[in-house]
Structure formats: C-alpha cells, structure tokens
N, CA, C and O of each residue as an XYZ file, in Angstrom:
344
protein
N      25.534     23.086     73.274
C      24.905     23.904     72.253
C      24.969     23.225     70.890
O      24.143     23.369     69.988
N      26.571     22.114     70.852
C      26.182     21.699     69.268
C      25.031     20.755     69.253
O      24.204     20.994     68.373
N      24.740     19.530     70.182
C      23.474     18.902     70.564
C      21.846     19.812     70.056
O      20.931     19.528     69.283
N      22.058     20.655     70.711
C      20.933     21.829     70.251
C      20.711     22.172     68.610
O      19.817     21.874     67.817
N      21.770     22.826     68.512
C      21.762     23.072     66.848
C      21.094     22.180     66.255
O      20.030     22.381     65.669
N      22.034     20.449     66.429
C      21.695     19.934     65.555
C      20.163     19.695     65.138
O      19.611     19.786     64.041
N      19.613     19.310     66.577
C      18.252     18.883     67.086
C      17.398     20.255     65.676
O      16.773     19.884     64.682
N      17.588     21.331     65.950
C      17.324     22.186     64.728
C      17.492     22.090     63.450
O      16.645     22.223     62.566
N      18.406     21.896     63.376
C      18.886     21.412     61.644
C      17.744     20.112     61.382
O      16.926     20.045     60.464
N      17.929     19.299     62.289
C      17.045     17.933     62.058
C      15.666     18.344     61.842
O      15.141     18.049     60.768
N      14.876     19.120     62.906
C      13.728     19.637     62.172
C      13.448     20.360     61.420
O      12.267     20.682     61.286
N      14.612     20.977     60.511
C      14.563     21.746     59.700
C      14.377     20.825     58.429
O      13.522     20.916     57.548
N      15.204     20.092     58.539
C      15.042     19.066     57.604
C      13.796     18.540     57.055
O      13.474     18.295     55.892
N      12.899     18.373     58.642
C      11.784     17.667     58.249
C      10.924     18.471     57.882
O      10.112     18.015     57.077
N      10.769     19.819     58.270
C      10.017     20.939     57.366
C      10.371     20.779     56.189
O       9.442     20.442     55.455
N      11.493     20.901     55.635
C      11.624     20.876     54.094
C      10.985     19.370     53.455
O      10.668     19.323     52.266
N      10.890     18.622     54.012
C      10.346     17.034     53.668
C       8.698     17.251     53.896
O       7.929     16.586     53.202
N       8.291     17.988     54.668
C       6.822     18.453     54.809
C       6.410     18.991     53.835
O       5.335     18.633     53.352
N       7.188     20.046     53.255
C       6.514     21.022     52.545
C       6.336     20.110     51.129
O       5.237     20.016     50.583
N       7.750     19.341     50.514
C       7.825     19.268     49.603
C       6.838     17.867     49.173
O       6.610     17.353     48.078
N       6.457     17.583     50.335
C       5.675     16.564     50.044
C       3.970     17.090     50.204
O       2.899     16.488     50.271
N       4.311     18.283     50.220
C       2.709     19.181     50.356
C       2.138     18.865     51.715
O       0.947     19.171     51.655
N       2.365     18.498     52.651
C       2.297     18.106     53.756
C       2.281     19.696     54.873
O       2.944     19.697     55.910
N       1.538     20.792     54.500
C       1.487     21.987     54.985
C       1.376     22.250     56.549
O       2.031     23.062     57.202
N       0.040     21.055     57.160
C      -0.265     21.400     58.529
C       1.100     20.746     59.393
O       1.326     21.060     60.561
N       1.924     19.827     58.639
C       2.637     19.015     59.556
C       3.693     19.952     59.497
O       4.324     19.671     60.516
N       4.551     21.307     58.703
C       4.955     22.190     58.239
C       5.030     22.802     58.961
O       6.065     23.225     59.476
N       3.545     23.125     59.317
C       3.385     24.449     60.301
C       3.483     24.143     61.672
O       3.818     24.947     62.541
N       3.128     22.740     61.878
C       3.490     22.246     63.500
C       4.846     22.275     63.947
O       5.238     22.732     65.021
N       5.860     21.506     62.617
C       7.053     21.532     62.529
C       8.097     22.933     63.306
O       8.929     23.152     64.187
N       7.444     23.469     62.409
C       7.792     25.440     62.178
C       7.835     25.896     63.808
O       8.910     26.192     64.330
N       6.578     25.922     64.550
C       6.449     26.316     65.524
C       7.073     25.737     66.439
O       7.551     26.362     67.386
N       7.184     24.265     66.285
C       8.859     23.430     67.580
C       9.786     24.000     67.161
O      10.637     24.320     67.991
N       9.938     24.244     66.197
C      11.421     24.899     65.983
C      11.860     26.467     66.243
O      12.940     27.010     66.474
N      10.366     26.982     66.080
C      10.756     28.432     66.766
C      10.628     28.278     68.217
O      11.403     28.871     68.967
N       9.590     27.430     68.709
C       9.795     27.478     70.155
C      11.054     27.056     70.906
O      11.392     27.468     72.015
N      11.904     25.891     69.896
C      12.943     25.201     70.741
C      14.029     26.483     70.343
O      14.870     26.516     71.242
N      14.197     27.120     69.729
C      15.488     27.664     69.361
C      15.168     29.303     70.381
O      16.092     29.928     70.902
N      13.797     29.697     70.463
C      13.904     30.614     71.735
C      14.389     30.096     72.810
O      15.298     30.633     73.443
N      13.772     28.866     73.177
C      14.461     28.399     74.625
C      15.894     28.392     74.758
O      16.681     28.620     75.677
N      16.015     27.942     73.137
C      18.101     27.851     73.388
C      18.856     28.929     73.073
O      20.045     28.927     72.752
N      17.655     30.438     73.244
C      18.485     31.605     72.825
C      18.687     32.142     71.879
O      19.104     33.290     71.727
N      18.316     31.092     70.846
C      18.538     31.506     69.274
C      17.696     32.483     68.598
O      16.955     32.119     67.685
N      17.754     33.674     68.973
C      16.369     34.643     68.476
C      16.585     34.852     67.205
O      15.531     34.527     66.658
N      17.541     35.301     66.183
C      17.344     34.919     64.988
C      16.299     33.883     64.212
O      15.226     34.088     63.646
N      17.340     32.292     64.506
C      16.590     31.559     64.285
C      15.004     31.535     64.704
O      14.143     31.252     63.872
N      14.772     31.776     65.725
C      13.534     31.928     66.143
C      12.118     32.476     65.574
O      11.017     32.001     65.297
N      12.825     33.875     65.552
C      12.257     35.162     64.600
C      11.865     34.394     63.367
O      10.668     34.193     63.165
N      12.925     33.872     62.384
C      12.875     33.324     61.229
C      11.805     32.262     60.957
O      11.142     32.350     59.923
N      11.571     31.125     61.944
C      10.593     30.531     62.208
C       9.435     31.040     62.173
O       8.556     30.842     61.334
N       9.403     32.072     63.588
C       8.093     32.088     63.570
C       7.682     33.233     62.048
O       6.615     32.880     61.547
N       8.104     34.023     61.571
C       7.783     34.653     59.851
C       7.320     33.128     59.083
O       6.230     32.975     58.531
N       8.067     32.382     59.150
C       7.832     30.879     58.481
C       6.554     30.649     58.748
O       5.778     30.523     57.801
N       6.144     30.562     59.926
C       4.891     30.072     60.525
C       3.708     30.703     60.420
O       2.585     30.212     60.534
N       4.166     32.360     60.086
C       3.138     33.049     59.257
C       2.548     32.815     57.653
O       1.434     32.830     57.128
N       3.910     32.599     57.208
C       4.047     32.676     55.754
C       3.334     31.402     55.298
O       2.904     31.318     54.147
N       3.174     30.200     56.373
C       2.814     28.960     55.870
C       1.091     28.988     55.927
O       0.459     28.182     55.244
N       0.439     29.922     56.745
C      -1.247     30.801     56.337
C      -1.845     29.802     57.427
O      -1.200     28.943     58.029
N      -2.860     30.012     57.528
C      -3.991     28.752     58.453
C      -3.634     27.547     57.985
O      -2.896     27.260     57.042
N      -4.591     26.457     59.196
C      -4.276     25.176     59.103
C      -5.511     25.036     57.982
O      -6.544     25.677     57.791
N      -4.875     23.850     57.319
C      -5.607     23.314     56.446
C      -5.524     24.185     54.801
O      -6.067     23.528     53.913
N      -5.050     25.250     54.436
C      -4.890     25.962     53.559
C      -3.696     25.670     53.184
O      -2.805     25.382     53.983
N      -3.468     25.734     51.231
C      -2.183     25.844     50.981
C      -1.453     27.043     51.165
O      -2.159     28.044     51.287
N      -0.203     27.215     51.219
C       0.460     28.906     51.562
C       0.461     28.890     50.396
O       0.260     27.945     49.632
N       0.899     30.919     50.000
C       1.607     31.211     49.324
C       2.858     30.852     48.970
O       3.596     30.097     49.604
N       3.151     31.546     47.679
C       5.190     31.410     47.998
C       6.072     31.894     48.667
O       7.287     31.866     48.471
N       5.284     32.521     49.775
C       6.654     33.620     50.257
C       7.379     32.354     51.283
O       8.564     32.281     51.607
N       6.309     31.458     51.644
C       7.243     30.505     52.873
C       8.204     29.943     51.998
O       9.184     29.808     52.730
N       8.555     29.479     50.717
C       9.514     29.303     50.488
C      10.830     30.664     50.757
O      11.896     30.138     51.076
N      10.900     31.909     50.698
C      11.782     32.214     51.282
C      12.216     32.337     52.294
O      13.419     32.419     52.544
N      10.876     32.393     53.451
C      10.817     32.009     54.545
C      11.939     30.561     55.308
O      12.673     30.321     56.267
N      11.456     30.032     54.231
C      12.558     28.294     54.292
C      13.919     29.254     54.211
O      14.482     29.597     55.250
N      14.381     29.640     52.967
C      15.735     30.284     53.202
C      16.323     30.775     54.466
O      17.414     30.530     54.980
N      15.175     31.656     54.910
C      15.612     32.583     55.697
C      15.846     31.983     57.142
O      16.762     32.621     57.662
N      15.421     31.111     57.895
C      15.645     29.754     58.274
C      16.802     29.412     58.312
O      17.536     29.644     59.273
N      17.249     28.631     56.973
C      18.277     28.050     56.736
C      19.337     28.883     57.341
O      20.064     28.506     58.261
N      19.392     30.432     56.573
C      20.534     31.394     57.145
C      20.286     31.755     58.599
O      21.345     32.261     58.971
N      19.573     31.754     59.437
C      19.636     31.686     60.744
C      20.424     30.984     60.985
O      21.536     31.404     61.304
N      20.098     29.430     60.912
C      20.605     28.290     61.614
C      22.276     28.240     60.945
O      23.108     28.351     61.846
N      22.732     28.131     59.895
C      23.970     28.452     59.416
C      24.798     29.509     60.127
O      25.859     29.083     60.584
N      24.493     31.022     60.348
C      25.243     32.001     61.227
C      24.827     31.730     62.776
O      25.450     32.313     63.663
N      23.861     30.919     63.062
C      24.035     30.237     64.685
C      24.829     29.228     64.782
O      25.028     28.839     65.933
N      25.489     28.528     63.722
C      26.222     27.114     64.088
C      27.609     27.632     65.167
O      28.434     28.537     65.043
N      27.374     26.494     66.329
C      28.080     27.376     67.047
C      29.856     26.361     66.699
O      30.833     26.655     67.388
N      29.942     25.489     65.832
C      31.460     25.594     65.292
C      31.937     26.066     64.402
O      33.001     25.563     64.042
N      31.414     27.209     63.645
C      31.934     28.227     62.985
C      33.073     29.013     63.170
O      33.329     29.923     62.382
C-alpha cells in the first residue's frame, strides 16, 4: 500500500506541475488516473476528491475556474489522511 500511495502523491505532483504551467487538458487526464488508480486501491476519499477535481477542471480545451484550485487542496488532504504510515 506504501508503493501505491506513493505512485499517487507522484501524480499528484504532476497535476500541480500541469496546472501551474497552464497545461489544463494534461491536468484533467492526470486527475482522472489518479481518481481511477486510487478507486482501484480503495482509496474512496482520495478518489471522490479527484474525481470533484476533474469536474472543477471544466471541458477539454477550456480554462477552469478557481474552484479546482481548492479542489487541488482537497486532494492533497485525501492523500495525507490515506498515508498509510501515519
């Protein structure tokens, strides 16, 4: 499971490197491996959190609003209260 996590954290990472580089569609592709991989590994929080992310980030090719930035937060605190060496 820590293998897993990390694999999450890592694409979490690269969402935040997507966004901030305005890089939206690669964002939203991002978004959706990461909600899909963290259902498979059980993580419905995290999951949930994603996929809101994946809303919040709007159609392809459009810039989002701001809410995906809290969306990003909300993310983050998934994956933080899933770390499973806590």
């Amino acid at each position: 499971m820590v293998m897993v996590h990390a694999g999450l954290v890592m694409d979490l990472f690269a969402i935040d490197a997507a966004t901030i580089s305005s890089d939206f569609d690669e964002a939203r592709f991002l978004t959706m491996v990461l909600a899909q991989n963290a259902d498979l590994a059980g993580l419905t929080s995290v999951a949930e959190a994603a996929a809101r992310m994946t809303l919040a980030l709007g159609p392809e090719g459009h810039s989002p609003g701001d809410a995906y930035c809290i969306c990003l937060i909300e993310v983050e605190r998934a994956l933080a209260d899933a770390d499973p060496l806590q």
